[in-house]
C-alpha positions, -999 to 999 in steps of 0.1 A, spaced: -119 55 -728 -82 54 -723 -66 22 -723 -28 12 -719 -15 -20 -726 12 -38 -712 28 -72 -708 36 -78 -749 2 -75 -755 -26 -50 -753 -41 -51 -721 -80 -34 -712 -83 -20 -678 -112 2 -660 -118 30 -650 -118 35 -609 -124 63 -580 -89 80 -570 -80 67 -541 -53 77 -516 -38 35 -519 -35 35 -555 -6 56 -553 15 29 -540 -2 4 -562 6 22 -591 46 24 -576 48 -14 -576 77 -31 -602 58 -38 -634 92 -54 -650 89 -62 -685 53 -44 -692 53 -23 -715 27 8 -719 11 19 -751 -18 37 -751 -49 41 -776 -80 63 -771 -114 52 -775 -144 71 -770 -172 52 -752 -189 80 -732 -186 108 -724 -171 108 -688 -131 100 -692 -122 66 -675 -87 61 -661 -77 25 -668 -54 10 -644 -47 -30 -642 -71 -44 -615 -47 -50 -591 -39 -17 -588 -62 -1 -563 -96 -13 -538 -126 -2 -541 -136 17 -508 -175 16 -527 -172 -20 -528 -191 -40 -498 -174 -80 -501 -194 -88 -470 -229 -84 -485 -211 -103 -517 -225 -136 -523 -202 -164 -514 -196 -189 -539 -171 -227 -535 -145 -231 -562 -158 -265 -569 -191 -245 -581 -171 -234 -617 -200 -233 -638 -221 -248 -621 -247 -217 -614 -273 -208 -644 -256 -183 -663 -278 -166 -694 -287 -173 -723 -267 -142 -736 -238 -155 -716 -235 -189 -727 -239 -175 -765 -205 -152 -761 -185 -179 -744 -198 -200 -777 -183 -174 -803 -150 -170 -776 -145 -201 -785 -148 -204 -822 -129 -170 -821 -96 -189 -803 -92 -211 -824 -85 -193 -851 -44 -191 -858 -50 -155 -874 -65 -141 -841 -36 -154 -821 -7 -141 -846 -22 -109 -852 -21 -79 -827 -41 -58 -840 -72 -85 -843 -61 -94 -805 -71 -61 -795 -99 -57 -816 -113 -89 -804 -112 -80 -769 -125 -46 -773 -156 -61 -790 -159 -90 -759 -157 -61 -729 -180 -38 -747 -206 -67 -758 -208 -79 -721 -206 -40 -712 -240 -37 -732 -258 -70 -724 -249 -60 -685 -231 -95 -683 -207 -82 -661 -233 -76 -637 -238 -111 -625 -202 -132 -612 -215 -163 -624 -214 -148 -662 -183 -134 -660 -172 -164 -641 -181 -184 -674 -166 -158 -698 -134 -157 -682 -133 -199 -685 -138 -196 -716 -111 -171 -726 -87 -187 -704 -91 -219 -728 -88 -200 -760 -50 -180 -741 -70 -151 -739 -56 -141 -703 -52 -104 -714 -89 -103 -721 -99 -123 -691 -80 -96 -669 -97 -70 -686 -134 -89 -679 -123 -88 -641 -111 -52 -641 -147 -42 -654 -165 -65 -631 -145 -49 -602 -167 -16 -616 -200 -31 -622 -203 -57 -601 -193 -76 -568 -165 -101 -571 -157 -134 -548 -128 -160 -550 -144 -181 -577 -144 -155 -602 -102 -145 -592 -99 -184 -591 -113 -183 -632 -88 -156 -635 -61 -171 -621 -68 -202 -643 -68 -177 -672 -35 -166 -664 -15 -200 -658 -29 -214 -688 -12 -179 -706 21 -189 -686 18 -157 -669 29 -170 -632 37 -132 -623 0 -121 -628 -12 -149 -611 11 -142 -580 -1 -103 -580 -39 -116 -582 -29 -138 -552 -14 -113 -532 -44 -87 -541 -73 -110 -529 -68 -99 -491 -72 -65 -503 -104 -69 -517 -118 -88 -487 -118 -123 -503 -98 -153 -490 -76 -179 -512 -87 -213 -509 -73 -242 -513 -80 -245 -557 -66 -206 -556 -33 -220 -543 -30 -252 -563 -36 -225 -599 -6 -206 -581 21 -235 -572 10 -252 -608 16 -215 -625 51 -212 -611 57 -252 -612 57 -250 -654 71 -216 -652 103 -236 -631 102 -217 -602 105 -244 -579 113 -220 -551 80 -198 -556 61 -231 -557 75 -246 -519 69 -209 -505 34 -215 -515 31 -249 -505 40 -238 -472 17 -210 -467 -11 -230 -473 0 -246 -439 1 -210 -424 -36 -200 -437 -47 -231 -421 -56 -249 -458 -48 -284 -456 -30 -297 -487 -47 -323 -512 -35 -347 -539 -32 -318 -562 -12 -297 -537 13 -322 -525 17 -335 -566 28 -296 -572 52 -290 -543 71 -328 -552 74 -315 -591 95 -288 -575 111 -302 -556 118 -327 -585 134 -294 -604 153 -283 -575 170 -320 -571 157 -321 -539 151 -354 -536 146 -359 -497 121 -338 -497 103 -354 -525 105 -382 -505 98 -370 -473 62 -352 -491 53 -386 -502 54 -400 -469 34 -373 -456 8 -378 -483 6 -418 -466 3 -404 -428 -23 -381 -441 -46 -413 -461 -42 -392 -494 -39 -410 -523 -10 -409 -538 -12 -410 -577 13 -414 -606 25 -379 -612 39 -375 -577 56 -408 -583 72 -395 -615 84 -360 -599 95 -381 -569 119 -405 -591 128 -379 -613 140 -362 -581 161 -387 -574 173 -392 -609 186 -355 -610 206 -356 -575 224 -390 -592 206 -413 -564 196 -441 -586 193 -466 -557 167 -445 -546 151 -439 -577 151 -476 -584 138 -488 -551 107 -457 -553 100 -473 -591 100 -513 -577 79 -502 -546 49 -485 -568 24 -515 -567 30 -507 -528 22 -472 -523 -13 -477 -524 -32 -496 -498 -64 -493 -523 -50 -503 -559 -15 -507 -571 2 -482 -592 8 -488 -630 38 -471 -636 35 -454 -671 59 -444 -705 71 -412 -679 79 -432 -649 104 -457 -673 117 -426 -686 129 -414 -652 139 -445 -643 163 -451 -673 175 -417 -669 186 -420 -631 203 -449 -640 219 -432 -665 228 -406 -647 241 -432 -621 267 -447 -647 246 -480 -647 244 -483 -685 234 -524 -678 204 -518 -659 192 -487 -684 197 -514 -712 175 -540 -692 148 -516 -681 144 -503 -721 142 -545 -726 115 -549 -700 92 -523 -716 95 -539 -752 83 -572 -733 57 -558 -710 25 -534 -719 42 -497 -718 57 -488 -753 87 -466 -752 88 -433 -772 115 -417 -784 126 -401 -750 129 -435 -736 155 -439 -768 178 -412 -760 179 -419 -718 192 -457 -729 214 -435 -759 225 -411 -732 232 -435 -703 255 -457 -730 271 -422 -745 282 -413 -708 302 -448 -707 316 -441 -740 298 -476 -754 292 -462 -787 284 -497 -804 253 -500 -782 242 -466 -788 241 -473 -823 223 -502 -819 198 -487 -794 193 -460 -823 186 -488 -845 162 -499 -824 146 -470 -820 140 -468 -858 126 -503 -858 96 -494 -837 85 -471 -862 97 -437 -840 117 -411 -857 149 -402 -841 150 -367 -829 180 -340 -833 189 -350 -792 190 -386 -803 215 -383 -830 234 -352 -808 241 -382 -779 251 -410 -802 276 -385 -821 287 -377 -785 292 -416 -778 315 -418 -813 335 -389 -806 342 -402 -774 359 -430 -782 375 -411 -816 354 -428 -841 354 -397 -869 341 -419 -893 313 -429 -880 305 -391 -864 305 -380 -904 279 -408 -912 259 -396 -888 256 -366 -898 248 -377 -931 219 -398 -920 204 -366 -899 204 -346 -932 193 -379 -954 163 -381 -928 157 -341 -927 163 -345 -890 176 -306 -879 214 -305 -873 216 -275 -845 244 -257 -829 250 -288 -805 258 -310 -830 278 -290 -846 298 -284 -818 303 -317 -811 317 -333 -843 339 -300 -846 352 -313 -810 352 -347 -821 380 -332 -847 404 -321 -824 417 -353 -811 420 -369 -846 434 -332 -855 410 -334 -887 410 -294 -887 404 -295 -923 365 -310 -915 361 -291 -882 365 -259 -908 341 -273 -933 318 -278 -902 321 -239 -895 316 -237 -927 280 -253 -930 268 -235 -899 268 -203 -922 250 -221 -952 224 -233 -932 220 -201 -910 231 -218 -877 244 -193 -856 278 -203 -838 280 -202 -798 307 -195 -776 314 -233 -774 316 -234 -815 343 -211 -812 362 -224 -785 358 -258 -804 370 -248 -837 403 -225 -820 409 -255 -799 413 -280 -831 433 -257 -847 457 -252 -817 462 -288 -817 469 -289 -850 495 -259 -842 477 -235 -868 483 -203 -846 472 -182 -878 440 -197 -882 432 -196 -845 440 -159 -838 416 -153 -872 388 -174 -856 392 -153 -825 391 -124 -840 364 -132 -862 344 -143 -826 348 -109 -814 337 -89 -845 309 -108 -844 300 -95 -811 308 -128 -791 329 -120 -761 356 -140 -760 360 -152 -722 391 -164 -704 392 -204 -720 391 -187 -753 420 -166 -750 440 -192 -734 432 -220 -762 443 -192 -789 476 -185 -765 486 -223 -761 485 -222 -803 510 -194 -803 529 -211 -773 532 -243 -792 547 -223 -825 571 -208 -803 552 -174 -816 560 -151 -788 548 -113 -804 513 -131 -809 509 -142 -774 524 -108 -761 495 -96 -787 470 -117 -771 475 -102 -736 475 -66 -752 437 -75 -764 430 -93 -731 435 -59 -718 419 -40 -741 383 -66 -736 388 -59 -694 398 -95 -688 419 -101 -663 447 -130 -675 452 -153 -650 483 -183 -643 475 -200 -668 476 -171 -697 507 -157 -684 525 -189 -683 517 -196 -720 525 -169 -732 566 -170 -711 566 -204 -727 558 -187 -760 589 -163 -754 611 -187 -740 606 -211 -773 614 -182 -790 645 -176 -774 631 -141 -757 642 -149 -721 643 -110 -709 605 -108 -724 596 -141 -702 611 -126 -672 594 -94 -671 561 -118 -677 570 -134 -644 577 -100 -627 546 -91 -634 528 -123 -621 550 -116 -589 542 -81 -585 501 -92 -592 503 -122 -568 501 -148 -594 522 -174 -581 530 -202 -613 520 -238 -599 538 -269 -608 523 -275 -645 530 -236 -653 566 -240 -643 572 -275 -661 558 -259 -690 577 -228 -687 610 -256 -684 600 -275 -715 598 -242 -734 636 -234 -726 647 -265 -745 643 -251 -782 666 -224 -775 692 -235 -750 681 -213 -721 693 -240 -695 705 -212 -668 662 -200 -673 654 -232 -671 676 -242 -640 660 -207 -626 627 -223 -631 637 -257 -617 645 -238 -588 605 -223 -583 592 -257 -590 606 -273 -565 604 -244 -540 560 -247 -549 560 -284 -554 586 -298 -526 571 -338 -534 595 -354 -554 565 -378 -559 542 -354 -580 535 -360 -611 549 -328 -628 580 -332 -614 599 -360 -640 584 -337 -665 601 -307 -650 634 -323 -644 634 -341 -680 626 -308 -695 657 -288 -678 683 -318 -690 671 -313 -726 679 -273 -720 713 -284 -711 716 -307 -739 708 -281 -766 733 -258 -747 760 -286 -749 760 -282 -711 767 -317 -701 786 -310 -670 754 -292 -654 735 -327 -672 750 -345 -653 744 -324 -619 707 -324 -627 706 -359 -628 724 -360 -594 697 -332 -586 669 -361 -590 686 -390 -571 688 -370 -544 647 -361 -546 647 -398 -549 631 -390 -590 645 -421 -610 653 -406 -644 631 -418 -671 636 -426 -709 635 -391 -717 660 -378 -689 683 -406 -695 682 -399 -733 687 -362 -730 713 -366 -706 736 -394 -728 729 -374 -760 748 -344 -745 776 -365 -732 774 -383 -766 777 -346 -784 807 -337 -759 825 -369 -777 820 -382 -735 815 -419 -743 833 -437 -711 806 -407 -692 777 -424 -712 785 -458 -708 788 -451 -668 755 -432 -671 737 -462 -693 751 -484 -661 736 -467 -635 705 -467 -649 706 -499 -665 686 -515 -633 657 -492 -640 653 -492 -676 659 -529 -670 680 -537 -708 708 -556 -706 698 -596 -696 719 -630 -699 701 -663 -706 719 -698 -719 753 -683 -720 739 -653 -748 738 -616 -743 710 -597 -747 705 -559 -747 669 -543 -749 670 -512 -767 634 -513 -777 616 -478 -778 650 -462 -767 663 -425 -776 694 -435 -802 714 -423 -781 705 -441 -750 703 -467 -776 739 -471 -788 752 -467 -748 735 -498 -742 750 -511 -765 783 -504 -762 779 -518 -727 764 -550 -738 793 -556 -759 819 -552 -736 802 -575 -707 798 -601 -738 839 -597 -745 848 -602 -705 825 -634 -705 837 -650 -737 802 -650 -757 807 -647 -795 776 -622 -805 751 -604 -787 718 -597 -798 703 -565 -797 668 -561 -797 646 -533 -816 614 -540 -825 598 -539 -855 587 -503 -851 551 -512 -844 552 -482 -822 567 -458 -846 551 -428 -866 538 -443 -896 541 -478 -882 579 -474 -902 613 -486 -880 635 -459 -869 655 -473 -843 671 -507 -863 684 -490 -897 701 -464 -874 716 -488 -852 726 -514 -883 741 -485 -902 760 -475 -869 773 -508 -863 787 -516 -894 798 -483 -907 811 -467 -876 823 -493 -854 824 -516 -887 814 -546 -867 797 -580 -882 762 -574 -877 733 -588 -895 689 -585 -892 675 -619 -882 638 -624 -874 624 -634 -836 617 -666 -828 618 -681 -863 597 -653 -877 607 -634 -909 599 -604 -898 629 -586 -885 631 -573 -852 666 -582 -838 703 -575 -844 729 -601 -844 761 -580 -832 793 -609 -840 825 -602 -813 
């Protein structure tokens, strides 16, 4: 007997008559079975095996056959010789050896067909009926379908015995099969029932095909079957999975019209529902309303329906009433498990509250439940929200102290965590361990890693990663390229971003704005304005129009070199795409073409730019204002900086009078800026008669290293250069210094 096996496993078919339908049986997509054939010699007239849904039998007479219910599973006498192979089925499943190996699979199921073959078992439905049961309980579904292929030869079949089958398959997760069965039944004569289509919308409900599973649901209506408890629970789990939460809803209250009873896993799916569309009202009304639904006896909601619960509200951003519904459990009769831990962790981490989702964790590990790999991954998330590195490294110490598996997830996130504190050196080490402990980096692991190291304006080291991605057969997508090209862009590196395109190219992606704007930046830093202007030919003649952050980029990156006629060119395009003088780019923009002029020494055209932004109504900000009085300041232009620290004085808000002193404001201004303000304090003080001003600087709290920058300057400038009196006092009493005392 020939036999061919398919579906990852080896499969036993039958032999049947030829028949003209089989042909377009035998055409129908069998995706992902696979066919393998072994002979076996079991008479002497050749058998072509052929899956059993394959072809009818025209010998086959399903009138005459004898009509069984599907509530009638076992319960007809079945013989002794019956009831003695379904014994040694199941002794046989359980063994781990005859579900890991193949060969013993096959072997097995060989031995089962031919015993039932001999002991004319497959004569009778209600012994194969049994057999099948029992194979579908030890995930023998390949064997089961071969049992039904040989009773289709010996034997009449009815609905209960594709019902066992069915059963057989679902259990195996095989929701294809138990479609094809389905669809096969009118073929043979036999009619699905209402058990046959609950087996089918529960096979495709764990399988997640939620769309499969509503179809169904709705052809029972067709048929004429009318829908139980069992039916309606199906079609609300998928519509759970489809976030369709009216018509979870909308199925429960046709469950109450009906007078079906509706019981606690339709309320789960119906919450969860509502949990995954973000409705947490909803979700939180349905779980408060439970001990309603019923008119009989209340419903107890259970450890699933909390669960759901918490996580809607979660999902909902209300972290209180997560934290209160966890409380309520701990106080009432459901105990929380672990997943109840990581909804409360999760709903916290999505609020950034990373103090209470270390002390949920704690409390977690008080009740004696062991935190999971997802538990840790969302309270690391919660710390690296809010930047707090060194608690992110305990962490992960813990999860290897406890043996709790570190995946690619966490990984990735304490390497992102690294990037704001630019802590490339551990976000390395990270990579690193991945390889030691053979976890294999993602997409996201790489992105992480190039995006830490751009920050940290390592160009080198990001191109390497890159490249490394892509000889590891991990195609680098658009995100990537453009991480690696904003670290070349920020080093002013210019033949590595042109590089980068070339490989773009080369991988068939297609740059976009953002990629072709990076890398012009990259030339204009590096003083290659012909380069940059063929870039944004290109992205003319390929309809790529730059918007308003791609052009104040583009400006910023003229500063290094002096290109202030590219940059006014650019000026030019932004304001022709982003006509608001409101927007948010545009003091960016403007502020970046006054510090090209400045390092041109162009302060004539400074000072036009600045009249340029009065008339969009822009007031210039510290950064303009600095620009603009260092390049008058450079052009020896001081009555021109002076007037320019004037009529900007009223924004930047400086120079003040109280009890007959002076006082000038200078705090977190350019030194520039700084010493105009000055200078104009100084000579308002001499026209009113005041003896001294005071100039205040701060005490550097806000400069790098927490160090003053602004006072020593200023002092030094004072008395050395204008070789005025001045001396440090302290504010308000205080000995720590943060004014000047300037003496007239």
């Amino acid at each position: 007997m020939r036999r061919i096996c398919r579906a990852q496993d080896f499969v036993m078919v039958r032999r049947v008559v030829h028949h003209a339908r089989a042909k377009d049986f035998l055409a129908a997509d069998y995706s992902g079975i696979t066919a393998s054939a072994t002979s076996l010699q079991r008479s002497s007239v050749p058998k072509t095996c052929i899956p059993p849904w394959a072809a009818p039998f025209p010998t086959m007479c399903h009138e005459q056959s004898r009509s069984r219910s599907s509530s009638s599973i076992g319960s007809e006498p079945s013989s002794s010789a019956a009831r003695a192979l379904a014994s040694r089925i199941r002794k046989e499943g359980r063994a781990q050896t005859l579900r890991d190996d193949m060969t013993l699979r096959l072997r097995c199921q060989e031995d089962i067909v031919e015993e039932m073959r001999q002991q004319k078992l497959l004569w009778r439905p209600q012994d194969s009926t049994m057999i099948i049961a029992e194979l579908g309980r030890a995930s023998m579904w390949q064997t089961a379908m071969a049992v039904l292929a040989e009773s289709h030869y010996e034997s009449q079949v009815d609905t209960v015995l594709y019902n066992t089958t069915l059963k057989a398959c679902a259990h195996g997760g095989r929701w294809e099969h138990v479609l094809r069965f389905l669809s096969t039944m009118n073929a043979y004569g036999l009619h699905p029932d209402r058990f046959t289509y609950n087996i089918s919308m529960s096979a495709c409900d764990r399988a997640r095909k939620w769309e499969r599973t509503l179809s169904l649901f709705d052809d029972m209506f067709a048929v004429g079957i009318a829908p139980d408890v069992v039916s309606y629970s199906n079609a609300i789990s998928a519509a759970s999975r489809a976030s369709k939460w009216q018509s979870a809803l909308s199925l429960m209250t046709a469950m109450r019209s009906q007078a079906l009873e509706i019981d606690l896993i339709a309320c789960n799916a119906a919450v969860s529902a509502c949990g995954r569309a973000h409705c947490w009202q909803w979700a939180l009304n349905l779980f408060c309303s439970l001990p309603e639904l019923n008119a009989t006896h209340p419903i107890r909601s259970d450890v699933i329906t909390f669960n759901a619960v918490i996580d809607a509200c979660g999902k909902g951003f209300q972290w209180r009433l997560a934290l209160d519904l966890l409380s309520s459990m701990s106080q009432g009769s459901t105990s929380p498990n672990i997943l109840t831990f990581n909804c409360a962790i999760t709903a916290c981490e999505r609020q950034g509250l990373w103090d209470l989702a270390l002390r949920v964790l704690q409390d977690a590990k008080k009740s004696g439940l062991r935190p999971r790999t997802d538990t840790y991954n969302a309270v690391i998330s919660a710390c690296a929200k809010v930047q707090e590195i060194a608690v992110v490294f305990k962490l992960l110490s813990e999860m290897q102290g406890l043996k709790v598996q570190i995946d690619v997830v966490t990984c990735n996130t304490v390497i992102s965590a690294s990037a704001e504190g630019r802590h490339w050196q551990w976000a390395l080490q990270i990579m690193d361990d991945m390889r030691w402990h053979s976890i294999e980096p993602d997409l996201i692991t790489y992105s992480s890693l190039i995006t830490v190291l751009s920050r940290a304006e390592l160009w080198q080291l990001a191109i390497e990663v890159l490249l490394t991605m892509q000889a590891e057969g991990l195609g680098a997508n658009l995100i990537v390229f453009n991480t690696a090209m904003d670290a070349c862009e920020r080093a002013g590196q210019w033949t590595s971003a042109v590089d980068l395109l070339s490989r773009m190219s080369r991988s068939s992606l297609e740059s976009d704005v953002i990629t072709v704007s990076l890398a012009a930046s990259a030339c204009l830093r590096g003083g290659q304005w012909s380069c940059a202007l063929g870039l944004l030919s290109d992205m003319s003649q390929r309809c790529l129009l730059p918007d308003a952050v791609a052009y104040a980029g583009m400006i910023w990156a003229c500063e290094p070199s002096g290109l202030w006629p590219f940059a006014l060119h650019l000026l030019n395009g932004f304001l022709i795409t982003e006509p608001n003088s409101q927007a948010p780019d545009a003091q960016v923009a403007f502020s970046g073409a006054i510090g090209a002029c400045k390092a041109g020494g162009r302060w004539e055209v400074t000072l036009s730019v600045l009249q340029l932004m009065q008339r969009y109504a822009l007031v210039p900000n510290l950064v303009s204002c600095g620009a603009a009085a260092a390049t008058l300041e450079v052009a020896n232009r001081v009555p021109q900086t002076v007037q320019l620290y004037r009529e900007q004085a009223a924004c930047l808000g400086a120079l003040r009078r109280s009890a007959g002193e002076f006082y000038v404001d200078v705090h977190r201004f350019p030194m520039e800026l700084a010493r105009a303000a000055v200078l104009a304090g100084m000579v308002d003080a001499t026209l009113a008669g005041c003896p001294s001003l005071t100039v205040i600087t701060g005490r550097g709290m806000h400069s790098e290293g927490g160090e003053p920058v602004l006072r020593p300057e200023l002092f030094r400038w004072l008395r050395e250069t204008l070789q005025l009196e001045a001396q440090l006092v302290g504010v308000g009493g205080s000995t720590e210094l943060g004014r000047i005392l300037v003496l007239l």
